[in-house]
N, C-alpha and C positions, 0 to 999 in steps of 0.2 A: 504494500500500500504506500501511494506519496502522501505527503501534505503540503498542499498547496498555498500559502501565506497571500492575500487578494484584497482590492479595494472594490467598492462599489460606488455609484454617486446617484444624485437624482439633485437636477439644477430645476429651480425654478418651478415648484412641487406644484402637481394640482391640485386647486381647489375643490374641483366640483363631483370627484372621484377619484378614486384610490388609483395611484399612478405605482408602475413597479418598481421597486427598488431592486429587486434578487431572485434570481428564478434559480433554486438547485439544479445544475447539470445531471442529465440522466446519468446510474452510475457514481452519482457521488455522494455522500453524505458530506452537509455543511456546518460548519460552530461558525456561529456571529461572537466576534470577540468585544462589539462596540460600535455603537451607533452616535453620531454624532448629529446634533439637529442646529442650524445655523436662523438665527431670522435676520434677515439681513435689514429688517427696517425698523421707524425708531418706535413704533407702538409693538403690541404684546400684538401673538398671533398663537392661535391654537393646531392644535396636531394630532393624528391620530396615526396609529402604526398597528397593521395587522396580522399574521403568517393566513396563508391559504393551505392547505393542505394538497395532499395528490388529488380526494376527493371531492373539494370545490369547498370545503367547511372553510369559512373563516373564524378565526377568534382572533379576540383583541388585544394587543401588548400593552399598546399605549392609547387611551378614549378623552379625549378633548384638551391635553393637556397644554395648557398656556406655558407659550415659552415668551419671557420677557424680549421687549427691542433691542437690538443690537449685540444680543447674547447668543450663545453656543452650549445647548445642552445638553452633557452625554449620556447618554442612556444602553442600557444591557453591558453596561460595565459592569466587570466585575460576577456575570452572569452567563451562562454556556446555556444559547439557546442553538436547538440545534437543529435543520434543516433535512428534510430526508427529500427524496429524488421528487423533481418535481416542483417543492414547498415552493409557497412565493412571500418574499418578504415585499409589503405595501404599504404605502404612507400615504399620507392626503394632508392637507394645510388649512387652515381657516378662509385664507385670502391668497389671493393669486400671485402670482410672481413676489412670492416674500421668505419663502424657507429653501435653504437649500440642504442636502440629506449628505454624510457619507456612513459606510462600515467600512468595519475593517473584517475578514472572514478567513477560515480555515478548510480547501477541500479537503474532503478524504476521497482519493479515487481508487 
């Protein structure tokens, strides 16, 4: 097995729908090592961060959470969530062109 050390990004997050952040490669199991959430403007905007499953389920990581203006919130630090083939990691924002997303991730191939 490798382990693959990877970035992910998502510029300019949608509003109106869950935009993807991470889709696991077939074949791979995935650990989220850290999610980073940027708002790049100077009021508070909220967030929501989901996994979808192989089976279409979604549940919720993260449900409305206000990230203050011009701050950088890191989230699933510290926490080994972890991705099986398929999974989708997906974010959405309050308002439009205002969050920008990275992780940091681990394949297993």
């Amino acid at each position: 097995m490798a382990n693959i050390f990877k970035n992910a990004f998502a510029v300019n997050v949608n509003h109106a729908a869950y935009a993807v952040l991470y889709t696991a490669p077939a074949s791979t199991t995935t650990v989220v090592l850290g999610l980073a959430i940027c708002n790049k403007t100077g009021n508070s905007v909220d967030i929501s961060v989901q996994v979808q499953d192989a089976g279409s389920t979604a549940y919720q990581v993260l449900d409305t959470v206000s990230v203050p203006g011009r701050t950088t919130l890191e989230v699933l630090a510290g926490q080994k969530y972890v991705l099986e083939t398929t999974d989708v990691l997906r974010v959405k924002a309050g308002s439009a062109n205002s969050i920008d997303c990275s992780i940091g991730i681990m394949e297993i191939t």
